[in-house]
Backbone as numpy.savetxt, mean C-alpha at the origin, in Angstrom:
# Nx Ny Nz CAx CAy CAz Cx Cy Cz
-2.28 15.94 14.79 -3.07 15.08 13.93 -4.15 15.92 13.25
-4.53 15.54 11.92 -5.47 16.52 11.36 -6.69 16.11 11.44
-7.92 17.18 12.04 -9.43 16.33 12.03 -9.65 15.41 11.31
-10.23 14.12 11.57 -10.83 13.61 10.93 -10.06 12.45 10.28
-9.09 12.66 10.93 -8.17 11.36 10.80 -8.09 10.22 12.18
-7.69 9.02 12.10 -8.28 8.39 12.65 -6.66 8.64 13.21
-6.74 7.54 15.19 -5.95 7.74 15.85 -5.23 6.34 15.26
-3.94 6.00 15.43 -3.25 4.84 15.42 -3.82 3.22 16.01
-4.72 3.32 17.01 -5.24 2.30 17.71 -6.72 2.46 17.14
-7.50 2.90 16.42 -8.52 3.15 15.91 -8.44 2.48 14.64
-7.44 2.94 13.78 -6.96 2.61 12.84 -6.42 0.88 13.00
-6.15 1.09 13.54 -5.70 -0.78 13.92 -6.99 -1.29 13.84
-7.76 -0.88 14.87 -9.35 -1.83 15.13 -9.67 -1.46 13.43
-9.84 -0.86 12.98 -10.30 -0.82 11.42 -9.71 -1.94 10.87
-8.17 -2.18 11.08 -7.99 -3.07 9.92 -8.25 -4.52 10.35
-8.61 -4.48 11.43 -9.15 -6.18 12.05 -10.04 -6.92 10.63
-10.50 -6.05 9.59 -11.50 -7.06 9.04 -11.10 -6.62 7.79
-9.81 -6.29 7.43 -8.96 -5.87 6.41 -8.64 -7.42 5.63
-8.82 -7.69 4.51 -8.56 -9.11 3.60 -7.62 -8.46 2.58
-7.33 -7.45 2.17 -6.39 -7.41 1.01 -5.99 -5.98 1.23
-4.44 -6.31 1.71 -4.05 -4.55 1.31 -3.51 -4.45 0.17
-3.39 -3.26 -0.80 -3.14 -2.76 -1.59 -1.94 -1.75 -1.36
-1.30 -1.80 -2.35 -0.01 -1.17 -2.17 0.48 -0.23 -3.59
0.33 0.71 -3.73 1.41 1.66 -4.46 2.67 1.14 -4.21
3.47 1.77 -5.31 4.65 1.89 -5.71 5.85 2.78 -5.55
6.09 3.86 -5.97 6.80 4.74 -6.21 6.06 5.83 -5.15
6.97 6.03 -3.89 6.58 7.02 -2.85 5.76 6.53 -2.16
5.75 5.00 -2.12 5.34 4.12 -0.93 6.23 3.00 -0.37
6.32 2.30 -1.55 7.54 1.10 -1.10 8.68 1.32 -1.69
8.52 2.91 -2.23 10.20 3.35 -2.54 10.21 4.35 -1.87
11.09 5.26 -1.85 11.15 6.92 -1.12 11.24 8.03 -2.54
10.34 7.43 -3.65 10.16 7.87 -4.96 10.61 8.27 -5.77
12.05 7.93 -5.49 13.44 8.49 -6.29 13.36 7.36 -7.41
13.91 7.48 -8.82 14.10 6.58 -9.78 15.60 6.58 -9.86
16.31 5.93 -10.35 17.59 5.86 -10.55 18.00 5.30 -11.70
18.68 6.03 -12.52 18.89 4.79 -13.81 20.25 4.79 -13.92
20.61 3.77 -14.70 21.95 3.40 -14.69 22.57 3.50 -16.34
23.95 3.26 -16.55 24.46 4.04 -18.17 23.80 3.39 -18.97
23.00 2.06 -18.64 22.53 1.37 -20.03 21.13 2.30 -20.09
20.61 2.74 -18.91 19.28 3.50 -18.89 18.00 3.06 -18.21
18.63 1.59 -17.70 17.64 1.36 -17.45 17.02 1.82 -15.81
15.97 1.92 -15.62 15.38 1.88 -14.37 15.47 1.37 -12.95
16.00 1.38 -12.05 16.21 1.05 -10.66 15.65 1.51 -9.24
15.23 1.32 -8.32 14.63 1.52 -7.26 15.33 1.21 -6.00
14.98 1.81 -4.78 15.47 0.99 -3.53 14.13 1.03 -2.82
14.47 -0.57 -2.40 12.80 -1.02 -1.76 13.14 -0.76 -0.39
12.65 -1.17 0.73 12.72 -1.27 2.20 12.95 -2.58 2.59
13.94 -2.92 3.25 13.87 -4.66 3.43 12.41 -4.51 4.59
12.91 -3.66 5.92 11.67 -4.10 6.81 10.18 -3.96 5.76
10.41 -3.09 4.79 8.51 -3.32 4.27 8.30 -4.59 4.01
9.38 -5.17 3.61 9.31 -6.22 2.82 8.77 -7.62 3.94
9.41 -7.41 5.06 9.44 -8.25 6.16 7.85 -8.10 6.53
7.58 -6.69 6.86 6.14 -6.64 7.41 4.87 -7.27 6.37
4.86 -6.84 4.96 4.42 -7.70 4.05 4.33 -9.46 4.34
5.77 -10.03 4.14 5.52 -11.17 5.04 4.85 -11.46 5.95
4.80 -10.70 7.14 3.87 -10.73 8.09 2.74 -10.69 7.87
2.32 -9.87 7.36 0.72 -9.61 6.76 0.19 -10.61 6.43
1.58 -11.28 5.38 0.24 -12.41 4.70 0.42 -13.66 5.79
0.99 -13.78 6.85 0.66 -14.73 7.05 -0.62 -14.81 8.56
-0.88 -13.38 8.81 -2.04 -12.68 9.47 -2.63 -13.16 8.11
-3.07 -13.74 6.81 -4.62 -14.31 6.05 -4.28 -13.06 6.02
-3.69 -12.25 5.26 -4.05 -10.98 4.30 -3.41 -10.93 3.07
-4.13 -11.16 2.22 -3.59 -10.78 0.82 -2.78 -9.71 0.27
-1.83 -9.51 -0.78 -1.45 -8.19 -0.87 -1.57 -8.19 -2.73
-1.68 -6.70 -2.67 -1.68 -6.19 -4.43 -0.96 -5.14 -4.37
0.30 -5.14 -5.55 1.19 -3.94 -5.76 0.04 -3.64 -6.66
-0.48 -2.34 -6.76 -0.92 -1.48 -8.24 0.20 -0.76 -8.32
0.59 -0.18 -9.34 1.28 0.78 -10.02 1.21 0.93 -11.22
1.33 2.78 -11.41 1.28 3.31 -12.94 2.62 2.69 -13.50
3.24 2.56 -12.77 4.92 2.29 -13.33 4.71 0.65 -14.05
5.27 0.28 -14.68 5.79 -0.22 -15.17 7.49 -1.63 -15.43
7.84 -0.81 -14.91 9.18 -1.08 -14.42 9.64 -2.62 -13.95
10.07 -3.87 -14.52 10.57 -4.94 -14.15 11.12 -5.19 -12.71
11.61 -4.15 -12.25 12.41 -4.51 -10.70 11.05 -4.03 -9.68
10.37 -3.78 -10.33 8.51 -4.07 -9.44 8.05 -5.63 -9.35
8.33 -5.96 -10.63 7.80 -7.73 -10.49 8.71 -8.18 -9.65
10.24 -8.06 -9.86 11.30 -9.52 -9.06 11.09 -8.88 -7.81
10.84 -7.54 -7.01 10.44 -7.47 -5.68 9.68 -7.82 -5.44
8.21 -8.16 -5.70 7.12 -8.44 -5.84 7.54 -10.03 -5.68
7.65 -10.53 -6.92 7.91 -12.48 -6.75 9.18 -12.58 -5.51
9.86 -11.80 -4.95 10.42 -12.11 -4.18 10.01 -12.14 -2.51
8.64 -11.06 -2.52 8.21 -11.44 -1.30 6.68 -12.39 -1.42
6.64 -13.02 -2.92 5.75 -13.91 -2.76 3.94 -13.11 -2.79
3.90 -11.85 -3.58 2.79 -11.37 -3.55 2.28 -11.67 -4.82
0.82 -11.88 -4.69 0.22 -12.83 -6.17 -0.38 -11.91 -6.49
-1.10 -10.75 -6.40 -1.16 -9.75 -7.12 -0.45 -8.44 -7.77
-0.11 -8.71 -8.76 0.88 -7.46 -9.17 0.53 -6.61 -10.47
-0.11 -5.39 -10.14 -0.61 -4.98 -11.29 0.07 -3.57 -11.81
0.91 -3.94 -12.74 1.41 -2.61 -13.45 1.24 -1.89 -14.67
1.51 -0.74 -15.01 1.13 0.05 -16.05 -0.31 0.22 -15.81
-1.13 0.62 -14.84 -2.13 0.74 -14.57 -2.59 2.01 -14.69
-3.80 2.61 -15.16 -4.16 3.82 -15.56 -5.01 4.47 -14.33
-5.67 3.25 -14.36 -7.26 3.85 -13.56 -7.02 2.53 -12.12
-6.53 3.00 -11.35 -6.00 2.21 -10.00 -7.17 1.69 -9.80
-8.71 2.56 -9.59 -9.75 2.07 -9.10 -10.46 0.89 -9.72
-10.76 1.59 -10.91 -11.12 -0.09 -11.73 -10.30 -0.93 -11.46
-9.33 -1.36 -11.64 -8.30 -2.24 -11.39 -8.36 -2.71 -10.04
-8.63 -2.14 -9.15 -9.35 -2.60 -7.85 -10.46 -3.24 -7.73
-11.41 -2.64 -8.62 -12.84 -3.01 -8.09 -12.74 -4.39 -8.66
-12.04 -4.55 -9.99 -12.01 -6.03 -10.82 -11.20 -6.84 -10.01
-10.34 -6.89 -8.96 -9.67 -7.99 -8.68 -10.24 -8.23 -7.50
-11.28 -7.31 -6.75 -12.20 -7.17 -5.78 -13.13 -8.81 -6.31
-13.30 -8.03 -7.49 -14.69 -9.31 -7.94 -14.19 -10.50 -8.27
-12.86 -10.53 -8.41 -12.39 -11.66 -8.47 -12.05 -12.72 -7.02
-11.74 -11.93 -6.41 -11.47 -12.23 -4.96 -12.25 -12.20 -4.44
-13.74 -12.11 -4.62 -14.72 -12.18 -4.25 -14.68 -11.36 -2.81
-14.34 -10.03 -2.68 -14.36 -9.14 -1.35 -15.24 -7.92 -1.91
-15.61 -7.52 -0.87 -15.84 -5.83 -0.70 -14.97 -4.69 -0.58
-15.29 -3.99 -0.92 -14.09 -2.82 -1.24 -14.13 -2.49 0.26
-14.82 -2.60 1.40 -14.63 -2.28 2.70 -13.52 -3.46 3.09
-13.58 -4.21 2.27 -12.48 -4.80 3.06 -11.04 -4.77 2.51
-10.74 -3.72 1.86 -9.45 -3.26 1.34 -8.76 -2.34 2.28
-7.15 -1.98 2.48 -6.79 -1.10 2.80 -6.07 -0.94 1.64
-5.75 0.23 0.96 -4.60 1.27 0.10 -3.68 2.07 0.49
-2.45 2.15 0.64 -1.68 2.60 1.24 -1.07 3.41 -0.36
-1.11 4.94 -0.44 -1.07 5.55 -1.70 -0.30 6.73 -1.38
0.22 7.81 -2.25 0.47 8.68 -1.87 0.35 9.87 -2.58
-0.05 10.16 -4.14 -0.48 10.85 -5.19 -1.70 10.85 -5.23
-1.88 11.98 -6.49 -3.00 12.15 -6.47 -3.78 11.37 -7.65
-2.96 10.40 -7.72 -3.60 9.16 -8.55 -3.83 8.04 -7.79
-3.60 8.11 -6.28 -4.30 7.44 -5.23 -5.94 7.71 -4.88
-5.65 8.56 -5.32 -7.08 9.71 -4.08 -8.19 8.98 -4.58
-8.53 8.61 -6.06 -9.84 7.90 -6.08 -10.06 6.57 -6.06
-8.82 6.12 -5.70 -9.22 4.61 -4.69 -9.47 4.75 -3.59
-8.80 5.80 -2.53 -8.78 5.99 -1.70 -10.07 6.35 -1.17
-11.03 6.83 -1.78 -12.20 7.39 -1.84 -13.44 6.07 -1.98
-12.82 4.71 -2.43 -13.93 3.57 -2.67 -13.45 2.62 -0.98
-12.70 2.95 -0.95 -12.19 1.54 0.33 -12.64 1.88 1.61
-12.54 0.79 2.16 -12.45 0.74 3.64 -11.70 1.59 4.87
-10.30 1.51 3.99 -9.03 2.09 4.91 -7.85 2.61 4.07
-8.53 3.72 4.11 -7.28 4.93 2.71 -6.40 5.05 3.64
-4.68 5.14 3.50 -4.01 5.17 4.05 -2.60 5.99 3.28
-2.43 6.79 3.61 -0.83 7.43 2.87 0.12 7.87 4.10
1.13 7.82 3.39 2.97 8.33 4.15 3.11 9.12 4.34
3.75 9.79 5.33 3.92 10.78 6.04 4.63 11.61 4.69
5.06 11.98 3.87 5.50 12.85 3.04 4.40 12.74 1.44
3.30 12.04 1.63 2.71 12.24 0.35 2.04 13.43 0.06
1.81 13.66 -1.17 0.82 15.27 -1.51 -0.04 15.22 -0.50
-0.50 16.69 -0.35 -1.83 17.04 0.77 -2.90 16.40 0.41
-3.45 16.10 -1.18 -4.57 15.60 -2.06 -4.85 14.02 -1.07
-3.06 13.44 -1.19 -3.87 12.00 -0.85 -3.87 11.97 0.88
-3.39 12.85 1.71 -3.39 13.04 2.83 -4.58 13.32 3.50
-5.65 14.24 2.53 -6.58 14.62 2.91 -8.05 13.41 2.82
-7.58 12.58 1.20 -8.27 11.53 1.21 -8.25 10.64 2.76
-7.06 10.22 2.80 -6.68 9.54 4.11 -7.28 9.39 5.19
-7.80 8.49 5.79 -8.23 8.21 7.32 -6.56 7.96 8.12
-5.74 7.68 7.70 -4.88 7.57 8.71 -3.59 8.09 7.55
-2.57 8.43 8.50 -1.08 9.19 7.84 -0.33 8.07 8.80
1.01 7.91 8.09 1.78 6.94 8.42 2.90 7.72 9.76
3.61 7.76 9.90 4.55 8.29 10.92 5.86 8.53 9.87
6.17 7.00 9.36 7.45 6.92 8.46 6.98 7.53 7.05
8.20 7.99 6.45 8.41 8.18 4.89 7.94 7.10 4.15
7.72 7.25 2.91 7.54 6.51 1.63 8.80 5.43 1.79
9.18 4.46 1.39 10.19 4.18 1.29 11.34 3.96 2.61
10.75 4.29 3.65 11.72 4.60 5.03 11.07 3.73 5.87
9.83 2.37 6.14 9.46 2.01 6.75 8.05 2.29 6.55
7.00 3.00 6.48 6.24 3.14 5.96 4.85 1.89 6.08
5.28 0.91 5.07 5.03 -0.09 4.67 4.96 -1.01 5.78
5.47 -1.34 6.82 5.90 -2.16 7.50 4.90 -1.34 8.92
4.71 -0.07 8.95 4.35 0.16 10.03 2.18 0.28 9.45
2.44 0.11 8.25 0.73 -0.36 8.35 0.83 -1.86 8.62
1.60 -2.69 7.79 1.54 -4.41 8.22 1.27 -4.27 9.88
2.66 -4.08 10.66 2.38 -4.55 11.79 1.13 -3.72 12.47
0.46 -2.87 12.19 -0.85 -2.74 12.37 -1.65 -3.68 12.18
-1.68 -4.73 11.40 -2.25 -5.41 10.32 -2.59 -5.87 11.25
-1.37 -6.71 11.65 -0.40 -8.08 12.42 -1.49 -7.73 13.96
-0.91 -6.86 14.40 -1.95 -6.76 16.08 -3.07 -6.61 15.91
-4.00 -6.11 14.68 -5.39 -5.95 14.60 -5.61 -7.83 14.50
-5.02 -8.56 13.58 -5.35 -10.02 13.14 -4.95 -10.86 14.86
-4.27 -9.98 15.38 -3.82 -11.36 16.46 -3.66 -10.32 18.06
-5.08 -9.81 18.39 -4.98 -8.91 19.52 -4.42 -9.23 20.41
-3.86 -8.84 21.67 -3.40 -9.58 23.20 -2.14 -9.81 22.76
């Protein structure tokens, strides 16, 4: 484990007072591969378990927000398919875009977790509560990071911060 990163059960007690995780895209809830097909268009493979643990989350009373620079339509129908009401794409500046749906949601940025993995994570990662990246993201957002995931981007990942979520919201 690298100094200064928090332990797995540490990290849990952190997210006990977690109200909205935040979620990247591409090399978080994918394994960051794009795929396109002969018409050209764009394709992804999501994680069903992320998808499951998400479920879980929200019904631990935690909100969720996809940000992503991407763009890409098969971000929304995954998104409306696990029922997440924040979905923000083509996004430039992740942080603003945070801090504004912060004020909308009337929270504190301590009470965010970001689960990121670029280095267009790192300066959200730098305003929140609980910076969080995947075991294969750049060193940049690793180093931001209080906690590293175990799983890949795309390989579970996702599901193993939820059920963190899940035992911090419902101890014993």
């Amino acid at each position: 484990m690298t100094s200064g990163k928090l332990s797995k059960a540490d990290m849990t007690e952190r997210l006990a007072g977690i109200k909205l995780l935040s979620i990247d895209t591409d090399g978080v809830l994918t394994d960051g591969g794009v795929y396109f097909n002969d018409a050209g268009e764009q394709m992804r493979r999501f994680n069903v378990k992320d998808g499951m643990g998400i479920k879980l989350a929200q019904g631990s009373d935690v909100q969720i927000a996809i940000i992503s620079a991407s763009s890409t339509p098969s971000i929304r129908h995954r998104a409306a398919a696990l029922g997440v009401d924040h979905v923000l794409l083509a996004v430039e500046d992740k942080g603003q875009m945070l801090v504004e749906l912060c004020e909308k949601l009337e929270l504190s940025l301590d009470q965010i977790a970001h689960v990121g993995d670029d280095v267009n994570d790192v300066p959200v990662m730098a305003m929140i509560g609980c910076p969080i990246t995947v075991a294969d993201a750049v060193e940049e957002a690793k180093t931001a990071a209080l906690f590293v995931t175990e799983k890949k981007g795309g390989e579970g990942a996702v599901r193993e911060v939820c059920d963190m979520i899940v035992v911090a919201k419902h101890p014993g």
